[in-house]
C-alpha positions in Angstrom: 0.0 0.0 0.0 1.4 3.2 -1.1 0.2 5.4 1.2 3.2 9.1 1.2 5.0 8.3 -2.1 4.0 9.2 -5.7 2.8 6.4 -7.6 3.0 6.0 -11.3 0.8 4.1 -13.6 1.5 2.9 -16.7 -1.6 1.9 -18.9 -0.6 -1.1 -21.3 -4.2 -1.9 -22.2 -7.7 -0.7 -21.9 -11.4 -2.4 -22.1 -12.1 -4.8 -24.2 -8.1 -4.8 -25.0 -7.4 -6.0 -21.4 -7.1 -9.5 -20.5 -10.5 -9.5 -18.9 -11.8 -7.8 -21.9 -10.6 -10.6 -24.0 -12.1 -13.1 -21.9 -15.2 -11.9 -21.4 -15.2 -11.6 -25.6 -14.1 -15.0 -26.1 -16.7 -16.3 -23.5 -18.9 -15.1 -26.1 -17.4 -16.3 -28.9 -17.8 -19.8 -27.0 -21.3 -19.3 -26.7 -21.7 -18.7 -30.6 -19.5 -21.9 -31.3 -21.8 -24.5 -31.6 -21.1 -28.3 -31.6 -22.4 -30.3 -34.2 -23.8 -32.6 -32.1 -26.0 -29.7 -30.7 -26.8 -28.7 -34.0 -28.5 -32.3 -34.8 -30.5 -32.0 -31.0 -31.2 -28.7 -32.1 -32.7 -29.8 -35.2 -34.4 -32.7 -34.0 -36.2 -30.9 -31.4 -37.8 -28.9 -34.2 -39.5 -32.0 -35.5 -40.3 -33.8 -31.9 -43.8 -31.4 -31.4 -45.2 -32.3 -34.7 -44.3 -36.4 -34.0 -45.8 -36.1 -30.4 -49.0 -34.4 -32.2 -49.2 -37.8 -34.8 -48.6 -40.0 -31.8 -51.8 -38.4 -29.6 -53.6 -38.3 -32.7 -53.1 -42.0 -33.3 -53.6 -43.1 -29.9 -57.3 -41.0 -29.5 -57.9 -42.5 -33.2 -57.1 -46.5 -32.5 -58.0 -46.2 -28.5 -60.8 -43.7 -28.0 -58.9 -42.3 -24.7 -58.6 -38.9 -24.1 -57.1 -39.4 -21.4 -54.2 -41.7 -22.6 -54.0 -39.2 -26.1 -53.7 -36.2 -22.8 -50.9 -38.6 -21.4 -49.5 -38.6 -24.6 -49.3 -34.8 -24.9 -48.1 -34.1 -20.7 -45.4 -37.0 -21.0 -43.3 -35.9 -24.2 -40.3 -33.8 -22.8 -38.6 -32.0 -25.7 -37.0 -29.9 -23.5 -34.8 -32.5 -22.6 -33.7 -33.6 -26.3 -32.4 -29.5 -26.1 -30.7 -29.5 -22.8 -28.7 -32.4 -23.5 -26.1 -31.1 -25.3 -25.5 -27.4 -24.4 -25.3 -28.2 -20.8 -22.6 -30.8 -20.5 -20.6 -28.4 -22.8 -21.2 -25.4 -20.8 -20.5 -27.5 -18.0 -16.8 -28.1 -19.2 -16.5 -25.1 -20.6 -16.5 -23.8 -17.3 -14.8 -26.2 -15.4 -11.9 -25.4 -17.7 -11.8 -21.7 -16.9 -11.5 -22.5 -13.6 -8.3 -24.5 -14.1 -6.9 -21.9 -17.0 -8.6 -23.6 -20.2 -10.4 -20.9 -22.5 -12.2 -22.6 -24.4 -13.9 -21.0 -27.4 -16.8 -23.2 -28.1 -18.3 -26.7 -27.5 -17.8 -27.1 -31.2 -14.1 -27.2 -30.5 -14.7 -30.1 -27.4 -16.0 -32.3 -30.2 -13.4 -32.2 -32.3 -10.7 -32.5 -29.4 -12.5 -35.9 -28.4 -11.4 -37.1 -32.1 -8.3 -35.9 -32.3 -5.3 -38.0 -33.5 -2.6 -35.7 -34.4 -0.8 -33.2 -32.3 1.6 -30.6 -33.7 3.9 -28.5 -31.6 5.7 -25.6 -32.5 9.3 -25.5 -30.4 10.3 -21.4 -29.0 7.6 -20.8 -26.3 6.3 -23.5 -26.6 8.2 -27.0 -26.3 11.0 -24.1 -24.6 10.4 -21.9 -22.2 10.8 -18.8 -24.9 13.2 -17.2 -23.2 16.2 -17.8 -25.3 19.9 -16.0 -24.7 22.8 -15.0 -26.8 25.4 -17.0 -25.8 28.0 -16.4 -28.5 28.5 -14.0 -30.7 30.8 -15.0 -33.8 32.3 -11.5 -36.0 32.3 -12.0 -39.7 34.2 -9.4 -42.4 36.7 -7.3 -39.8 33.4 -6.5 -37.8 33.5 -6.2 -34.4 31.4 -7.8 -31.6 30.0 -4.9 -30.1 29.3 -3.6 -33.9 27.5 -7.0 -34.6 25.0 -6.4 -31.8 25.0 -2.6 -31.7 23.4 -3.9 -35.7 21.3 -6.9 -34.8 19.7 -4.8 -31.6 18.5 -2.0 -33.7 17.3 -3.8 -36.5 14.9 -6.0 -33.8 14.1 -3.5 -31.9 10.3 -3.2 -32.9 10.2 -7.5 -33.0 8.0 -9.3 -30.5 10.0 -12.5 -31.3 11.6 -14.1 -28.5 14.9 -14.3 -30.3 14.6 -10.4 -30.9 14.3 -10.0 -27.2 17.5 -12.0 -26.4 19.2 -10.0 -28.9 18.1 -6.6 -27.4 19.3 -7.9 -23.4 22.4 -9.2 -24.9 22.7 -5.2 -26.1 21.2 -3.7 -22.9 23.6 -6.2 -20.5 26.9 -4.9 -22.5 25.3 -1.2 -22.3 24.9 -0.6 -26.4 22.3 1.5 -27.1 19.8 0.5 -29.9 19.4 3.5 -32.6 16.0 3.5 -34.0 15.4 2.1 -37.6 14.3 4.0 -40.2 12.4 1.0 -41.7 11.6 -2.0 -40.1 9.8 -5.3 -42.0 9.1 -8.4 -40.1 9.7 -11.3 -42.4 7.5 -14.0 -40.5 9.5 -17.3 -40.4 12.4 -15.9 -40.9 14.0 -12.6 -39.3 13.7 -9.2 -39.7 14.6 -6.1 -41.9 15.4 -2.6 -41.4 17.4 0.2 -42.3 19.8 1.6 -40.2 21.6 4.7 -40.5 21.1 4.5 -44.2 22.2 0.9 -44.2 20.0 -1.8 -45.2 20.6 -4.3 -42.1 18.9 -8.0 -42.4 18.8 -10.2 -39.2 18.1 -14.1 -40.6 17.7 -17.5 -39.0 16.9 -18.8 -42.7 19.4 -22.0 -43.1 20.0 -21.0 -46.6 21.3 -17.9 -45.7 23.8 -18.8 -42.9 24.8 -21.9 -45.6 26.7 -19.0 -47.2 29.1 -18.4 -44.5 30.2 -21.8 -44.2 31.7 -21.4 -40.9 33.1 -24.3 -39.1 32.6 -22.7 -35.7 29.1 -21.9 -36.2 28.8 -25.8 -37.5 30.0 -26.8 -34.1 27.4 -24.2 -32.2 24.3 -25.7 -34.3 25.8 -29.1 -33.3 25.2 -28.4 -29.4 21.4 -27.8 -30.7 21.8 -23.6 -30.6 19.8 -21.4 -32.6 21.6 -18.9 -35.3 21.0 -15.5 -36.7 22.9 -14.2 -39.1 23.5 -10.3 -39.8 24.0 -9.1 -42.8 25.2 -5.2 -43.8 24.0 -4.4 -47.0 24.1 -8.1 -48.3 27.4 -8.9 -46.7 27.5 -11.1 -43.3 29.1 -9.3 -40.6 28.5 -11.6 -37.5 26.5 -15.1 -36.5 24.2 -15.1 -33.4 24.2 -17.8 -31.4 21.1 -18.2 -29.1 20.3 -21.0 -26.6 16.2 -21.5 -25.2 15.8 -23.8 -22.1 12.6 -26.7 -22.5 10.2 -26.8 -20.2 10.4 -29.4 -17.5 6.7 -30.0 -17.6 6.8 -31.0 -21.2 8.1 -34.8 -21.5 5.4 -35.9 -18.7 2.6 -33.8 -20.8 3.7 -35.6 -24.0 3.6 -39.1 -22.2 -0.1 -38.5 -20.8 -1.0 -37.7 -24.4 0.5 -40.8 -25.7 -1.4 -42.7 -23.1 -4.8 -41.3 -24.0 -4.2 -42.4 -28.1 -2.7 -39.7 -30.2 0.5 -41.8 -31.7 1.3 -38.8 -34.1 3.1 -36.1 -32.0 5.2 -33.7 -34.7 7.9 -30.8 -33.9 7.4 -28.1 -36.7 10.0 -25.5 -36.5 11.5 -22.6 -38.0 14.5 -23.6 -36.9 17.7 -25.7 -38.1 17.4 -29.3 -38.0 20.1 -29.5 -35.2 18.4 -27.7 -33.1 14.9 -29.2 -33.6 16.3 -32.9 -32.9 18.0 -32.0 -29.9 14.3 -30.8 -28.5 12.9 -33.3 -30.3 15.0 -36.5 -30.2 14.6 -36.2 -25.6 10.6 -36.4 -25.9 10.8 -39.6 -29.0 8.8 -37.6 -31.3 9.6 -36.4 -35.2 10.4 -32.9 -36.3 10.2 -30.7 -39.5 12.4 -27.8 -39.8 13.3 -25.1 -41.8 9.8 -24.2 -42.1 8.2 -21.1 -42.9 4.6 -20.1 -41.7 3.2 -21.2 -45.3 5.1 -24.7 -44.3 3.2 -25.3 -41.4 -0.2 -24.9 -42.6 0.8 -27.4 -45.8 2.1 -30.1 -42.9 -1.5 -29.2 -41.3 -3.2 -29.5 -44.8 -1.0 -32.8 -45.6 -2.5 -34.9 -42.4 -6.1 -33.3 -43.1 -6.2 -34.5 -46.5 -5.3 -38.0 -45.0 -8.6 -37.6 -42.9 -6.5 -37.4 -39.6 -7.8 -34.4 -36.8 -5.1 -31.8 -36.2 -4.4 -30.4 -33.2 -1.9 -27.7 -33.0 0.2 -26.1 -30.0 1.7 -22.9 -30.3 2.8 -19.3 -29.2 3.9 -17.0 -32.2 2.6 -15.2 -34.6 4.4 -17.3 -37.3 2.2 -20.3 -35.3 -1.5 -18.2 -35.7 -2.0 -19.2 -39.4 -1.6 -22.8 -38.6 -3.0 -22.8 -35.6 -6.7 -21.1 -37.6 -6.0 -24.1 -40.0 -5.9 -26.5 -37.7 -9.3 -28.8 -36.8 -8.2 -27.1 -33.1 -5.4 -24.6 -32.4 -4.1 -24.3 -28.8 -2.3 -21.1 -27.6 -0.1 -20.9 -25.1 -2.1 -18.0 -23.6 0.6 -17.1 -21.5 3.9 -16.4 -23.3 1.6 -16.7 -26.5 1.1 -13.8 -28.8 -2.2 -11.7 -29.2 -2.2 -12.9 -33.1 -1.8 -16.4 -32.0 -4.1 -16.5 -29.4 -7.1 -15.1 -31.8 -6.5 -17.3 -34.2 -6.3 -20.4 -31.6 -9.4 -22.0 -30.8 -8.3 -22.7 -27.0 -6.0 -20.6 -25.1 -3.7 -22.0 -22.0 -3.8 -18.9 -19.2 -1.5 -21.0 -17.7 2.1 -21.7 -18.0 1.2 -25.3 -17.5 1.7 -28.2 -20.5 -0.3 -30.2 -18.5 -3.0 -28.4 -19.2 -2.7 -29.8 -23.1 -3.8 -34.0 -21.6 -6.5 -32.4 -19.3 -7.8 -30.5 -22.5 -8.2 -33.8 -24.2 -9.3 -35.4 -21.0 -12.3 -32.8 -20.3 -13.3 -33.2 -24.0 -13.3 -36.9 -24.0 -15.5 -37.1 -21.1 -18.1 -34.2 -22.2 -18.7 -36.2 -25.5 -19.5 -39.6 -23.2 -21.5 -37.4 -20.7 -23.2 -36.0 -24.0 -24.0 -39.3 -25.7 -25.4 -40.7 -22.6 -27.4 -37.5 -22.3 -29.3 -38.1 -25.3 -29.6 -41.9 -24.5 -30.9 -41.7 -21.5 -33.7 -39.2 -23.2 -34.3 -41.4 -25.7 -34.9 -43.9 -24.1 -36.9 -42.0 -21.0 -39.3 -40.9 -23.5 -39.8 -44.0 -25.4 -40.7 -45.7 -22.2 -42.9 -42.5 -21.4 -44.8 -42.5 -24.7 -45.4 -45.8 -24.6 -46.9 -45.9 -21.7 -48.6 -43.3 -22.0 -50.4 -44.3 -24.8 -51.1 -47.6 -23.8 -53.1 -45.6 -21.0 -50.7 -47.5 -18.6 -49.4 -44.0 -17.4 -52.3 -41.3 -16.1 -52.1 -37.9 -16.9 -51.4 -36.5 -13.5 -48.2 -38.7 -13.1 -47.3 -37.9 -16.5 -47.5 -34.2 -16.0 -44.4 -35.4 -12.9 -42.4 -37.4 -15.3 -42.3 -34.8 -18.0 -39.8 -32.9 -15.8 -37.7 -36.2 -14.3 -35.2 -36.1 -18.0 -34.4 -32.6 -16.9 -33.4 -32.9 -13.8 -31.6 -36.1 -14.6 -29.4 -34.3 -17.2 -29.0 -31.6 -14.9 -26.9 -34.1 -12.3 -25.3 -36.1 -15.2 -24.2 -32.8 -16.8 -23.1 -31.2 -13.3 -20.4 -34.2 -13.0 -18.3 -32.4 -15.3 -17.8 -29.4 -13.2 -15.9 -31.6 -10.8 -13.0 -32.4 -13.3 -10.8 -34.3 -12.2 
């Protein structure tokens, strides 16, 4: 509490721009998002009034009863047909805010419980995206200090993890960043801007540090280490060497998802292949890289086309167009970029890869909870109907079954707020 002292306020965002602002506009968006499967109860409920009519009107016509063709009418419970579907998912939908899932629609819980591909991307998100220049190799008579006084200012408008290493590299050894004249992010693959008149490119593109041919930078790609190269007006002046730290949480998420069925876990990555296997090759799974964003979404395309359901992970804004293309897209809400966590269909507001099993776990069990839903109302007014128009059910203890389905579904439906 700051109760003598002047306190100063900085305003990073405002309304609907705010976190809570974005929640409370993709808790609508959720709302919007409708499953499939509530789509067909949806529909079907439309026809179950003009099917109860033909029942009652076939039961007064063969058996004269007007009390059994009023059973008829008290018992059928299309109400119950509607709830069973949009509860259970707002059920989970909820339950999963509470433990730091957004998730954007029950449409998106359907598709999760079918899901047999998972796709990662690797800075922020296999890595805890906080990478750090560790070496620093001079090309061309440049000097160290030069290289990074270059690299710094040309990233100093990037949101890329890489381009915040590179700018704390600058800030630790006190070089002050000049502001560009021009800046261009080239999504994928680094950056461009001009710099005091000279046209400065920073690039992780392997066919651009191919060029150099250094054995030293060989040897730093070997101990699985990111590289940027910086070019001066076309001509390399210095090689970046970065290095990102995994998360610890990620190998025990990765086994928990092979143990509830996806077999097809993928690394796609921007970076080297080095690199990507020495993330990759720890946690058994494969890797692409050397991809661009355009890459990503053909790997995405590639397994739909083979009928399989994609599920993407990522953080970036090279990740957002695959993660839209994806049959689900998953942010990491927390390191994750405002691009990709628009484009992602569920958002993590947790630093927590566990979250990524108890996604698939939640979804699993709100598409059983659903289909018993609708079984159990089925078959509840089957029973009911017939009954009823066999005039083995009276109208006044039909008029206290009609609401029994409800409240049935209610308590089925409220399991899933208890998530385990």
């Amino acid at each position: 509490m700051n109760r003598f002292g002047a306190l100063r306020i900085r305003t990073t965002r405002v309304g609907g721009d705010s976190t809570f602002g974005r929640v409370i506009r993709l808790v609508e968006e959720a709302e919007a998002n409708r499953a499939e499967v509530q789509r067909v109860a949806d529909r079907f409920s439309a026809y179950y009034l003009p099917i109860i009519a033909v029942i009652a009107a076939l039961t007064y016509l063969f058996r004269r009863d007007p009390l059994a063709t009023a059973a008829v009418l008290v018992v059928a419970c299309s109400c119950s047909v509607a709830l069973a579907t949009p509860i259970a998912l707002l059920a989970s939908i909820g339950a999963g805010a509470k433990r730091g899932l957004l998730i954007k629609g029950g449409k998106h819980l359907e598709v999760l419980a079918r899901a047999d591909v998972l796709l990662v991307d690797k800075t922020g998100t296999l890595t805890l995206g906080r990478p750090l220049i560790t070496d620093i190799l001079p090309l061309n008579g440049a000097s160290k200090e030069e290289v990074l006084l270059l690299a710094a200012s040309a990233e100093r408008y990037s949101e890329h993890p890489l381009a915040g290493a590179v700018r704390a590299a600058a800030l630790e050894r006190g070089i002050v960043a000049r502001d560009p004249a021009e800046f261009e992010a080239l999504p994928g693959s680094g950056v461009r801007a001009r710099i005091d008149g000279q046209l400065v490119v920073v690039s992780s593109r392997r066919g651009v540090l191919q060029t150099v041919g250094s054995d030293e930078a060989a040897e730093l790609e070997a101990q699985g280490k990111t590289l940027s190269i910086v070019l001066r007006d076309g001509v390399p002046v210095g090689i970046l060497a970065a290095g990102d730290t995994p998360r610890a949480d990620v190998p025990a998420a990765i086994d928990e998802i092979r143990r509830l069925g996806i077999r097809e876990i993928e690394l796609l990555t921007g970076d080297n292949a080095r690199t990507a296997e020495a993330v990759a090759a720890p946690l058994g799974i494969r890797y692409r890289a050397g991809l661009l964003p355009e890459d990503k979404i053909a790997v995405v395309k590639e397994y739909q086309a083979a009928g399989r359901i994609v599920v993407m992970v990522g953080d970036g804004i090279n990740d957002a167009p695959a993660l839209a293309q994806a049959d689900v897209g998953i942010a990491m809400g927390v390191a994750g970029s405002d691009a990709a966590i628009e484009a992602a269909h569920v958002a993590l507001l947790r630093d927590d890869w566990m979250l990524v099993p108890q996604l698939l776990r939640i979804a699993r069990r709100t598409m059983r909870i659903v289909k018993t839903n609708l079984a159990f109302t089925a078959v509840y007014n089957l029973v009911g109907l017939s009954l009823a128009a066999f005039g083995l059910l009276p109208p006044i203890l039909a008029a206290g079954a009609q609401s029994l389905p409800d409240l049935g579904i209610l308590a089925n439906s409220s399991r899933l707020l208890r998530q385990r």
